[in-house]
N, C-alpha and C positions, 0 to 999 in steps of 0.2 A: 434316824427316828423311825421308828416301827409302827407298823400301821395295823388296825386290828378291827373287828366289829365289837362294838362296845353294847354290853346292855343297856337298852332304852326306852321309854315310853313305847306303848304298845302301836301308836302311829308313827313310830321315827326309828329310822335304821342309819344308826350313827359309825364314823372313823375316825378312830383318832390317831393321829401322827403320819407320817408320810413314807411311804414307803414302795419304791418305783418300781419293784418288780413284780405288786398288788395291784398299780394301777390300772393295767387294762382291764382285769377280774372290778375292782372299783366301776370305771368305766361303764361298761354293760350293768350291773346291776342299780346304776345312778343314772338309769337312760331315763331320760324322758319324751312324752311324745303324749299323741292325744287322738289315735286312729287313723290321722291321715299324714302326719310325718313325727318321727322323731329323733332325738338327738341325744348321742350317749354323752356320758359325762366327765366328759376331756375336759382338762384343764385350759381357759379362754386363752392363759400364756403361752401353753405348748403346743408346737407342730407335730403333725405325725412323727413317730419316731419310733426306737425299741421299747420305748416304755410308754409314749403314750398315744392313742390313734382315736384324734377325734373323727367323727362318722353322724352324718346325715342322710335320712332315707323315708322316700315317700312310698306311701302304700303302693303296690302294683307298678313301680318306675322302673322299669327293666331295658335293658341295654348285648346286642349280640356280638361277641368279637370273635376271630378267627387267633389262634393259639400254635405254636410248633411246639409239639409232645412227644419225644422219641423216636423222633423223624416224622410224625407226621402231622398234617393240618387237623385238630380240634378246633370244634364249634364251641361255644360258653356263651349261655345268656346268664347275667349277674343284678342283682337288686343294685343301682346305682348308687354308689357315696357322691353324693351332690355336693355343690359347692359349700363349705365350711362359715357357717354366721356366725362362732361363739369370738373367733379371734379379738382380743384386748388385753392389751400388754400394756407397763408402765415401766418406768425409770425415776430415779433420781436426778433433778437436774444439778449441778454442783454451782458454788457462789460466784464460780469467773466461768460460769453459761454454757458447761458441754455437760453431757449428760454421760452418764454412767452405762453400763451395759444393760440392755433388758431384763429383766427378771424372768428365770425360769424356777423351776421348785429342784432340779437338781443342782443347782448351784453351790446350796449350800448355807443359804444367808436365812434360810424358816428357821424360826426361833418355836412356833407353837401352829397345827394346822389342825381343823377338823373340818370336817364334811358329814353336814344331816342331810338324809333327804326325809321329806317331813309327806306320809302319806297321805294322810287326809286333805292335804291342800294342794297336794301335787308338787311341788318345789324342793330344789336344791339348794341348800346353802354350805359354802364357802367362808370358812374363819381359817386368815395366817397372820402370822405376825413377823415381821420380815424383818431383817437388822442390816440398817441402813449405814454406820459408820459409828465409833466407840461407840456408848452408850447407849443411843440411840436406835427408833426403829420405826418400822408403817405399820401401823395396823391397817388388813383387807377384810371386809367381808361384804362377801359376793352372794345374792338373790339371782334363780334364774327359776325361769315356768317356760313351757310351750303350752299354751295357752289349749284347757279343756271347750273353750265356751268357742271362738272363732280357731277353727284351727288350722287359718294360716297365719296366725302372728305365735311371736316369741319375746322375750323379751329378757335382759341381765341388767340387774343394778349391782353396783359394785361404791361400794361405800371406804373412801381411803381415810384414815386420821395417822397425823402426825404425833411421834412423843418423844416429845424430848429436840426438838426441833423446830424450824418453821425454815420453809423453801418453795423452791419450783417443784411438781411431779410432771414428766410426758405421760400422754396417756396415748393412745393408737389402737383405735378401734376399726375393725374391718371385715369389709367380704371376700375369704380367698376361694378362687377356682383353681387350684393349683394342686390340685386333688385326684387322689385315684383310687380304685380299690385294691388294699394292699393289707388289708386287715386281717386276712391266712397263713399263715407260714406257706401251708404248703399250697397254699396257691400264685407263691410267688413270682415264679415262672410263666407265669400264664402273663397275656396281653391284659391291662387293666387302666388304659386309660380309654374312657368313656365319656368325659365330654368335650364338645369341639365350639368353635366361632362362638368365643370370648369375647364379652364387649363390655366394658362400665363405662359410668357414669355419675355426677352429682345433678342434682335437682336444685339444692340448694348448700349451704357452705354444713348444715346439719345431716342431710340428706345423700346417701349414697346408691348405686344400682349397678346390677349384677344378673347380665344372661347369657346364656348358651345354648347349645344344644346337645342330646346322645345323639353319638356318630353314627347309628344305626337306625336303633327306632325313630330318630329325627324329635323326639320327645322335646319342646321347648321349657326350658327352667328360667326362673327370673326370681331374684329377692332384694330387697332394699330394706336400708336399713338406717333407721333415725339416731343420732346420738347427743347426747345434751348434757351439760352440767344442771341438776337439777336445786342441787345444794350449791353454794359456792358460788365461784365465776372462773369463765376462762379469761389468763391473760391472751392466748392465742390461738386460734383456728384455722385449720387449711385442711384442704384435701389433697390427697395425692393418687392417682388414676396410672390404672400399668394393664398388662396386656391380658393378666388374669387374677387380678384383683384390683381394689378400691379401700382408702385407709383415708379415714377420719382422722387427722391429732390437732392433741390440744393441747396446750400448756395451763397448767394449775396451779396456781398460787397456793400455798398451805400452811397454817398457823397452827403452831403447836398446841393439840387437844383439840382443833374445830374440822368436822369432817365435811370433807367435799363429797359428793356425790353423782357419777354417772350414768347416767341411763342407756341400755340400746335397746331398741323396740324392729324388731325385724320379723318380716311379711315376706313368706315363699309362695310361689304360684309356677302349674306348670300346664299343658296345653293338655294334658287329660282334663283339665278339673270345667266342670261347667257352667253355664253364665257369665263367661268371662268373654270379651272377645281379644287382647292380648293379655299374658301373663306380666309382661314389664307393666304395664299401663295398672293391673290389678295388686301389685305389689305396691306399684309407690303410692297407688290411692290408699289403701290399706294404713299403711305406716304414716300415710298424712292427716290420718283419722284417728289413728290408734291415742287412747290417753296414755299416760304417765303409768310409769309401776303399779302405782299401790293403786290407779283406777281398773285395769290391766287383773291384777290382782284379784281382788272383789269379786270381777265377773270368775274368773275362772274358777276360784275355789268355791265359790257358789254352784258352777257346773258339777264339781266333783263332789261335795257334797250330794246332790240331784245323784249319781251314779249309785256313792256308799248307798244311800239308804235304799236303792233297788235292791242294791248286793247288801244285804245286809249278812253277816256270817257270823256267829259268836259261839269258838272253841278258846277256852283258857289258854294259860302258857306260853311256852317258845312255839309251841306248836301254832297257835291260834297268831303269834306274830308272823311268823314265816308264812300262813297262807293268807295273811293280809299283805305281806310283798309280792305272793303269785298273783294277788287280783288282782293290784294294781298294776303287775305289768303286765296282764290279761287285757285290760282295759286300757291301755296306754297304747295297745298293738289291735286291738278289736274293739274300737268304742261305736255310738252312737253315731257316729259322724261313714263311717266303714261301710256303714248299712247300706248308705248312697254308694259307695264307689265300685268300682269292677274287679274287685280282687277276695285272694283266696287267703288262704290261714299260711302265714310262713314261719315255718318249722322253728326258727333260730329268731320268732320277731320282726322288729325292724330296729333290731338291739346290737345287730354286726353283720359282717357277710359270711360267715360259714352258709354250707348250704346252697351256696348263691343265693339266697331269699326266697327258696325256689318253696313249693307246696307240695306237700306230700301227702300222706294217711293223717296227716296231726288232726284235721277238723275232726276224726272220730276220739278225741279224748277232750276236743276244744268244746262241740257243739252242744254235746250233752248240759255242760253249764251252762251254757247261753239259752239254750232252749228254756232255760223255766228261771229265767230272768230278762235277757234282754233278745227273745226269738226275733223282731227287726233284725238286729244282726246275724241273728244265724240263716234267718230267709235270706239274706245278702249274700253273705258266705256259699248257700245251695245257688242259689242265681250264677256266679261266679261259674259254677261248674254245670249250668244248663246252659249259659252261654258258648263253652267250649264243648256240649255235645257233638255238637255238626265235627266237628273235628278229632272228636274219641271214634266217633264212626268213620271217621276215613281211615282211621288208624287199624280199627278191626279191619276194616275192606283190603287194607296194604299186607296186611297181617294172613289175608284169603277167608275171613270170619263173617258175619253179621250181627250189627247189634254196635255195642257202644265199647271201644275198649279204651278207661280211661288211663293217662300215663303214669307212672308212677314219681315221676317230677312235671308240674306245673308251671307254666312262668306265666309269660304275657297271650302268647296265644293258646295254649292246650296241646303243642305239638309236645314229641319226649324230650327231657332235658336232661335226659338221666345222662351222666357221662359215659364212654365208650371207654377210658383209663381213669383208676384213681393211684394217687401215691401212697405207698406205705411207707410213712416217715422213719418206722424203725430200721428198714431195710434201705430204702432211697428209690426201690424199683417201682416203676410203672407199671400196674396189672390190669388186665381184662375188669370190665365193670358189669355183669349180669344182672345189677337189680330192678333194671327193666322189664323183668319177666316178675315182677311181682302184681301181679293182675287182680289179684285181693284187693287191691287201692278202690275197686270200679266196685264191689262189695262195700267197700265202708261208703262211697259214696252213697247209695241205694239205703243202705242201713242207716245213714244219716238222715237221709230223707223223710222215712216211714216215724224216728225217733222225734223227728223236729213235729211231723204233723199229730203226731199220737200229744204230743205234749202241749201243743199249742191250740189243738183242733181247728188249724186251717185247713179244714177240706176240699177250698178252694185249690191251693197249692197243691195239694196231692192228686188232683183231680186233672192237674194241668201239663204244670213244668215240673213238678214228682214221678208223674206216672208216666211221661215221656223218658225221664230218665232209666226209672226202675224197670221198666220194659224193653228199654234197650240193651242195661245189662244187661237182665236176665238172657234175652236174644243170644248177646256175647257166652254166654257159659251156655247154653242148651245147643250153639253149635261149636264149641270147643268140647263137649264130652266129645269121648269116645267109647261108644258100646264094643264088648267083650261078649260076644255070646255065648261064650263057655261055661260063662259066671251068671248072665244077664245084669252084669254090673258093668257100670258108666266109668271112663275113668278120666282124669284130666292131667295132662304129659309136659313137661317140660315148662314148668313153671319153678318159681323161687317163694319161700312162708316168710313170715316176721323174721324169724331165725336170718341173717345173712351170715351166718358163719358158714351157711350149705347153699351153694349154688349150680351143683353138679355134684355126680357119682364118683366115687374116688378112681381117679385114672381117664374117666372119659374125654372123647374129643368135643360132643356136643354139651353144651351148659341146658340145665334146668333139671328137673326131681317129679317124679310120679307121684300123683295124689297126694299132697301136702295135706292133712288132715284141716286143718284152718279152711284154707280153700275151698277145698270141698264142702264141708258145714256149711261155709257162711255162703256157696254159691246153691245149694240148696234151699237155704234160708230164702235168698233173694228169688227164686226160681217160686219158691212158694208163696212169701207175699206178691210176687209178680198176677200170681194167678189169680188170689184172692183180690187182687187190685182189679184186672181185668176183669172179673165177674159180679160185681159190687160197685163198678161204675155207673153213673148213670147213664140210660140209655143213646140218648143224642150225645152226650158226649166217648161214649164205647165206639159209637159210629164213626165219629170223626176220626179215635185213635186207630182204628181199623184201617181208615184208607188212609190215614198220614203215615205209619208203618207198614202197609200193607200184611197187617197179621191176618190170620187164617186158624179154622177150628182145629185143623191137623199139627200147625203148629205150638197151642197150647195144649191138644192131649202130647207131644213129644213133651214138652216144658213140666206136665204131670209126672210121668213115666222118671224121667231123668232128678226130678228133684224127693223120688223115693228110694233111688237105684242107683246115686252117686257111690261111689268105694272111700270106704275109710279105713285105711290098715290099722290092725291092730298088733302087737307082736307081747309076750309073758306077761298077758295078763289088762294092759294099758293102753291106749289109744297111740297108735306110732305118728313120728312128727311126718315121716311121709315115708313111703313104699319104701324098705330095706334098710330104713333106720337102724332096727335091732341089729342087724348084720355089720352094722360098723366097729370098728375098733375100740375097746374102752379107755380114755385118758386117764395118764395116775396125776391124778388131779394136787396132790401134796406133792410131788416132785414139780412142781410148776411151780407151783405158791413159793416153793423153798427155792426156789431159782430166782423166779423173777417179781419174786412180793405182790404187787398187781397185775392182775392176770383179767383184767377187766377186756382188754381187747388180743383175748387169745389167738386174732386169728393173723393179727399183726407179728406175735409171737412167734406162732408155729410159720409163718410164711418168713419171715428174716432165721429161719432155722433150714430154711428148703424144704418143709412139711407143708401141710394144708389140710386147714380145721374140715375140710369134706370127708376127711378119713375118719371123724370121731363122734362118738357120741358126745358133743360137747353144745351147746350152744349158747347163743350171743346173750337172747333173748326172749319174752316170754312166744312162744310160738303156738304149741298145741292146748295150752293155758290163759291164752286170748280168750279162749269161747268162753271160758269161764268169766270172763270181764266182760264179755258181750254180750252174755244172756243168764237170767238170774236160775239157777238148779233146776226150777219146773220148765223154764221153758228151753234149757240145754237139754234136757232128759226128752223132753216132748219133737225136737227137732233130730234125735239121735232113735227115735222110734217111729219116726217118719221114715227115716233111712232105713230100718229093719234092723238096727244095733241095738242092742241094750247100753243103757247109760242108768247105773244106778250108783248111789255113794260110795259103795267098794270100789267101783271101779274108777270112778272120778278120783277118790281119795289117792289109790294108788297112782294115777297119772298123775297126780300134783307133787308126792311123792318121790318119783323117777325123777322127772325133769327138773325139779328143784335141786337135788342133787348134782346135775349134769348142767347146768346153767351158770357162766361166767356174770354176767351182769353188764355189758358191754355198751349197754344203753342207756338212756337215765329213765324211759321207758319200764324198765325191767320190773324194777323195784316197785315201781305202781302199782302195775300190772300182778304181782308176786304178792305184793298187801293186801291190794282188792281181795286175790282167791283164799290169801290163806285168812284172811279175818271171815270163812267161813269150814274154810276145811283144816284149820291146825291152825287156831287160834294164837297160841303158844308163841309162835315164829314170826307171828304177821307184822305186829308190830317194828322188829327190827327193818323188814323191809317198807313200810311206810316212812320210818326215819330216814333210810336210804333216800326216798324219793323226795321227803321233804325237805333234807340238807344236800340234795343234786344239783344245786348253783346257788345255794349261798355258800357252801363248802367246795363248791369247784370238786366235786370227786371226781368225776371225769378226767380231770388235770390236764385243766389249762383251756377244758374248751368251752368256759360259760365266758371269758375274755373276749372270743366271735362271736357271740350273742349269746341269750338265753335260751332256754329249751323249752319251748311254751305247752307243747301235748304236754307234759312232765307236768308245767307250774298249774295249769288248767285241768288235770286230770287230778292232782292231790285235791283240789277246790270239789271236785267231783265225786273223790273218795270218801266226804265227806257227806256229800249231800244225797247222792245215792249208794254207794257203795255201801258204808256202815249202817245208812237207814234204811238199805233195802229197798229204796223207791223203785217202783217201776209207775208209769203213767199208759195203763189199758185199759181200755173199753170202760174211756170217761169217767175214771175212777184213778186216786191215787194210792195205790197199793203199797205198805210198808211190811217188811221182813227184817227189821235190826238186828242188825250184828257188829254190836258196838265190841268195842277193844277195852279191856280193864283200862288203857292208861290214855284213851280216850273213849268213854262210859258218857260224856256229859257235852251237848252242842245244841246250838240252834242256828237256825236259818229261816228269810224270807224266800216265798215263792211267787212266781207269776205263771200262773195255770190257765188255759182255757180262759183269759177274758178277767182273771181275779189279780190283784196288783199286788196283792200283802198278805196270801196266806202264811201265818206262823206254825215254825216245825219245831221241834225241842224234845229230845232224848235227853233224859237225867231221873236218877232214883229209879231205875227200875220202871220208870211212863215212857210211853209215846203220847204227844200232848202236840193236836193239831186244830190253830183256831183261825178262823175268821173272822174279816176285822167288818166294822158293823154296815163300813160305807160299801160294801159290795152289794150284789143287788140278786143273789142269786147262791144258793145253795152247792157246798161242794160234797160230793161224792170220795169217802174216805172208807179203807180196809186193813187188817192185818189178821193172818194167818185166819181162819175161818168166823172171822167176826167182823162187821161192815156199819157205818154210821151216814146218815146224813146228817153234816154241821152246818147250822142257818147263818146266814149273817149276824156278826156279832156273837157268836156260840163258839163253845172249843168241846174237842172231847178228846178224851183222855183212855187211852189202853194200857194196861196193866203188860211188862213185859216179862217173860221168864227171868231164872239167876244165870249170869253170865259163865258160873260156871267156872271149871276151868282155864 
C-alpha cells in the first residue's frame, strides 16, 4: 500500500496508505510538541526499528557520553530520547481465550490507513482498518495532541469498532524506558544509552509511573500515565511492572458496530522544570487531575488558536500551505511556554536527534520571525545565550583572546560541542571536524540582539544583557584582527565562512582560511554597533559597563580604527569568499551531475574519490551572499563604505552571479538564503530557489535527512521570506520601513505584526499596494515608510502606497 501526501484542506497535511520506508520521513513531520517536549509521530504499535523510531525530547535535556571513534575516546553531548509514552498495542482474543499476535502495520492484515495531522488544532489522527479473520475486520482510529495549553500532559484516544464480528480485544497500554538514541544511521556506533536507575510503579490499577535518570547530567525524568475505557467497559484489568517499563492491559469486550473506546492521558516532568519539588510526585499529580480527551482537547486547541491569530499569515496556494506546516512546527519547537526555560534554537527541533539537538547559527533565520510576533520568545532564546556568556569568555581566554568567543555547537552548558570526527557515509571514513573555527556564530549572536531590540524597542535589554554581549563580541574580533602594516589593513586568520566545503588551503597542515569576506563584514558590523552602543548609553549605566568589562578610551578608538580597516578580498571583479578563492581550481561542474545526479553534498563526493572540495571553487552554501540576507542593499553598501570598498549594484549583481553558479546547494539553508538575494538582484531565478527551500522537508530533498528531524532555520526562515524579505521590512529608528520585492508567482500576501507595544498591526501586498493598518484598539500611532515617502497611521487608520510594475 503506498503512501503519499495527499491534497487537503488548507489546515490538514494528509496520508494516505502505508508505506514503511516513508515512515520515518512521516514520523518527523507528524511531530508534535508544544515548546517544552515533543513527540514524533511513531506508530503507538511500533518499537523502534528500521522503519519506525518513535522519539521523545524535552527542550534543553541533554546527556554527555564518552564514545571509541577510531581508536580513540570521543566526548558526545546528545538531546535525550526519554522514555517512550505513545506505546498501545492490541490483539484479537480468539473464542477458546488465547489471543492472536500483536498487531504491527507491517504485518500485513491494513486493509485501509490514513494519517491527518490537522494544524489548526494541533492533533494527529490515525484511521486503519485491520482484517481480522475471513471477512471480517477492526476498525482504529486513533486521536493524539501534546497538549498547547499545560505542557506537561499528552494525551491518545484510540477508538476500536468491530464489523462483522463481536469478541474480546487485549489492549496494552504503557511506559517503556527501554530506550535509546539510535535515530542516526551514522551515529550508530556512538554510545547511546542515556538513561539510568529505572524504577516503575502503579498508583492505582488505572494509574502507571515511570523514572530515571541521565547518566551524566543526573537530569531526573518521571511520567505517568492514566488509561481508561471511556466508551465501553473492561472485562479485565491488571498491571504489569518490569525493570524498565510499566504496561496497563485490558481485556475488551466488543459488539459488532459498537465502539469501545480508550483513553491515555500522560504527564512528563523533569528536574529542570520549576515549582516542582519532585518530578514523580508532579507527574502523577498532573495526570490525577488531568480531564478526559475531549476536555484535554478544548483547552488545548483554544491555546492554538490564541497562537494562529498572533501568527496570522495569509499567502494563497501550496505555497501558503507549506508555510503554514513551517509555523506550526516553529511553534511546536519555540512556543510561549520556551520563553520560561533555558534553552537555545535546536537546528533539527526537537523533531529527531541529528545534530544532537545541539544549537547553532539557526536563531539568526529563527529570531527574525519571532521578533515581531511573539519577542518573549525571542528575549528567551538571547537570555539562553547571556547566560553562557561567562563561558564563551573562558573560551576566548583558552583561545589566548579577550572578549566572548561563542561555540559554534551549543548544548547544556555553552562549552564546544562541535565534534573533533564526523563520518562520511559515502566513504565509511572518519575525518577531521574543523567547523569549530566558524567564529561568525558570536556575529549572529550580537546581530541578533541589536535585530530583537530595534524591533521590539526593548531598550531595557539592550541597555543590559545586549550590550554585555555585543561588547564582548566585539572585544573577541578587535583582538583577533591582525594589522598588516603594509596595507594598514586588519586581517582575520584561520577561521571557517557558512561555506563548510573550505575549511583549509588545498594541501595545508593547519585548518582554517584568511579573511572570510562574511566574517569580516559582519565582525565590522558588530565592531560598529558596538560602538554606537557604547556611546549612546546611558550615563550611570556606561559607568557600570566600564568597570564590569574593564573598557578603556584606548580601547574603543582600536574598535574604531579596525571596524574601517577590516580586508575584504576581492578577486575579477566580485567580493572573494575568502583570501585566494580565485586562485582555486574550477570544477567541471556537468561531469558531476552526469556522474552522480545529486551533487548536493559535493564534498562527500570528492572526498570518497580521495579529492577535497578545498581545492575548488565550489561551495556548499550561500557564504559571501549571506550579507546580502543580512542587510538590505542601503545598508550592505553603507557597511562596505565604512570599510573603504565600493559596494554598488554592478558589483553585487556580479557576486550573486559568480557564486550562484559555483554553489552546490548542500544545505537546505542554501535555497533560502539564494531566494531572499535573487528576489532582488535576478528576479527571474528566485523563485526556483524559494521553491527549493519551501519543498526542503516536505520533499525530503536532502534525502533522507528530514527522517532526524526538521530543519527549523530553513522552515522559520521561508516564514521570514516572506514577512521581510519580499516586503522589504526593515524595523529602524522607530519606524517600519518597507522596500517590496514581491515575486510574479508570489505578488499577493499579508501578515500580522507585533511592533513596539502594537499587537495587530496589518500588512498586505496585492495589486500593485503596500497596505498597512492599524487596528483601532491600539493606543498610539505607528510610524510607517517606503522608498522616499513616510506616513503616520493613527489607531484605527491604514494607508496605502502605490507600488512600481514588477516588471520583469
Amino acid at each position: 500500500m503506498a503512501a503519499s501526501a495527499e491534497p487537503a484542506g488548507e489546515w490538514e497535511w494528509r496520508y494516505e496508505g502505508y508505506e514503511p520506508s516513508q515512515e520515518r520521513l512521516r514520523e518527523a513531520l507528524c511531530t508534535l510538541g508544544n515548546g517544552y517536549f515533543a513527540t514524533r509521530g511513531a506508530a503507538p504499535e511500533a518499537r523502534a526499528g528500521e522503519y519506525h523510531y518513535p522519539g521523545t525530547y524535552a527542550a534543553g535535556c541533554y546527556n554527555r557520553l564518552l564514545s571509541e571513534v577510531a581508536g580513540r575516546q570521543v566526548e558526545n553531548e546528545d538531546l535525550v530520547n526519554l522514555p517512550n509514552w505513545l506505546p498501545l498495542r492490541f490483539r484479537v482474543v480468539s473464542e477458546r481465550g488465547s489471543a492472536a499476535r500483536w498487531f504491527t502495520p507491517e504485518e500485513g492484515y491494513l486493509l485501509e490507513y490514513r494519517q491527518s495531522l490537522d494544524l489548526r488544532a494541533g492533533a494527529l489522527t490515525r484511521h486503519m482498518r485491520v482484517h481480522t479473520f475471513g471477512k471480517r475486520s477492526l476498525l482504529v482510529v486513533q486521536h493524539r495532541l501534546v497538549h498547547m495549553a499545560d505542557p506537561h500532559l499528552a494525551a491518545l484516544r484510540t477508538e476500536f469498532t468491530s464489523d462483522g464480528w463481536s469478541g474480546e480485544l487485549e489492549v496494552e497500554s504503557a511506559l517503556d524506558g527501554d530506550v535509546r538514541n539510535a535515530g542516526v544511521d551514522r551515529y550508530r556506533a556512538l554510545a547511546g544509552h542515556h538513561l539510568t536507575r529505572m524504577h516503575t510503579g502503579a498508583v492505582d490499577p488505572a494509574t502507571l509511573w515511570l523514572r530515571c535518570r541521565t547518566s551524566t547530567s543526573d537530569i531526573r525524568i518521571a511520567c505517568a500515565a492514566r488509561t481508561r475505557v471511556t466508551v465501553g467497559r473492561a472485562a479485565e484489568s491488571r498491571s504489569v511492572l518490569g525493570s524498565a517499563g510499566a504496561a496497563h492491559r485490558l481485556r475488551i469486550p466488543l459488539r459488532d458496530g459498537e465502539p469501545s473506546v480508550v483513553e491515555k492521558v500522560v504527564a512528563l516532568h523533569t528536574s529542570r522544570d520549576p515549582a516542582i519539588s519532585d518530578p514523580s510526585l508532579a507527574a502523577i499529580d498532573d495526570v490525577a487531575r488531568a480531564p478526559d480527551y475531549a476536555g484535554l482537547f478544548t483547552s488545548h486547541a483554544a491555546a492554538w488558536d490564541r497562537l494562529w491569530r498572533r501568527a496570522d499569515l495569509d499567502v494563497p496556494g501550496e505555497a501558503g500551505r507549506i508555510l503554514r506546516l513551517h509555523l506550526f512546527h516553529l511553534l511546536q519547537t519555540l512556543s510561549p511556554h520556551t520563553a520560561e526555560l533555558d534553552v537555545g534554537v535546536p537546528a533539527r527541533g526537537l523533531h529527531g536527534e541529528a545534530y544532537r539537538g545541539h544549537v547553532f547559527w539557526d536563531e539568526l533565520f529563527v529570531l527574525p520571525y519571532l521578533n515581531l510576533h511573539f519577542p518573549e520568545i525571542a528575549r528567551g532564546l538571547l537570555n539562553y545565550r547571556h547566560r553562557r556568556l561567562k563561558r564563551a569568555c573562558r573560551a576566548a581566554e583558552d583561545a589566548g583572546r579577550t572578549g566572548a568567543m561563542y561555540p559554534w555547537q551549543s548544548g547544556s552548558d555553552g562549552r564546544e560541542e562541535t565534534q573533533t570526527l564526523h563520518l562520511n557515509p559515502r566513504s565509511g571514513r572518519w575525518l577531521p571536524d574543523h567547523s569549530r573555527l566558524q567564529h561568525h556564530v558570536g556575529s549572529a549572536v550580537a546581530y541578533n540582539v541589536w535585530r530583537y531590540c530595534e524591533a521590539s524597542g526593548d531598550t531595557e535589554y539592550l541597555h543590559t544583557k545586549g550590550a554585555e554581549m555585543v561588547l564582548q563580541i566585539a572585544r573577541f574580533w578587535a583582538d583577533t584582527a591582525v594589522h598588516d602594516p603594509r596595507t594598514g589593513r586588519y586581517h582575520v586568520r584561520g577561521v571557517v565562512g557558512p561555506d563548510e566545503y573550505h575549511d583549509a588551503y588545498p594541501g595545508a597542515d593547519v585548518p582554517g582560511l584568511d579573511d572570510n569576506a562574511y566574517t569580516n563584514v559582519t565582525a565590522a558590523w558588530v565592531l560598529h554597533r558596538a560602538l554606537e552602543l557604547a556611546r549612546t548609553l546611558p550615563t550611570p549605566r556606561r559607568a557600570d559597563l566600564v568597570g564590569q568589562l574593564g573598557l578603556d578610551v584606548g580601547e574603543l578608538d582600536r574598535w574604531e580604527e579596525i571596524s574601517r580597516r577590516l580586508r575584504v578580498p576581492f578577486h575579477a571583479g566580485v567580493v572573494s569568499q575568502f583570501e585566494g578563492y580565485g586562485d582555486l581550481a574550477e570544477l567541471d561542474w556537468d561531469d558531476y551531475r552526469k556522474r552522480y545526479g545529486d551533487i548536493r553534498r559535493l564534498d562527500r563526493i570528492l572526498e570518497s574519490e580521495g579529492d577535497s572540495s578545498n581545492r575548488y571553487q565550489a561551495s556548499k552554501q550561500a557564504d559571501v551572499l549571506m550579507l546580502g540576507y543580512l542587510f538590505s542593499p542601503a545598508e550592505l553598501a553603507a557597511v562596505f563604505r565604512l570599510l573603504g570598498y565600493p559596494m554598488d549594484d554592478t558589483t553585487w549583481q556580479a557576486t550573486v552571479e559568480y557564486y550562484l553558479r559555483r554553489t552546490s546547494h548542500g544545505s537546505t539553508l542554501s535555497g533560502l538564503v539564494h531566494g531572499w538575494v535573487l528576489a532582488r538582484a535576478r528576479r527571474g531565478d528566485a523563485w526556483r530557489h524559494c521553491l527549493e527551500a519551501l519543498n526542503g522537508d516536505v520533499a525530503d530533498i536532502q534525502g533522507g535527512t528530514t527522517a532526524e528531524g526538521i530543519h527549523l532555520g530553513a522552515m522559520a526562515g521561508t516564514l521570514d521570506l516572506v514577512q521581510r524579505g519580499l516586503a522589504g521590512l526593515e524595523t529602524r529608528d522607530g519606524t517600519l520601513r518597507f522596500d517590496p520585492a514581491p515575486l510574479p508567482e508570489l505578488s499577493t500576501f499579508g501578515y500580522r505584526l507585533r511592533y513596539r507595544g502594537h499587537w495587530g498591526i496589518a500588512v498586505r501586498i496585492a495589486a500593485g499596494s503596500l497596505r498597512v493598518a492599524v487596528p483601532a484598539s491600539e493606543e498610539r500611532p505607528v510610524k510607517v515608510a517606503f522608498a522616499d515617502r513616510s506616513a503616520t497611521v493613527p489607531p484605527g487608520g491604514a494607508h496605502e502606497f502605490r507600488l512600481p510594475s514588477l516588471g520583469p
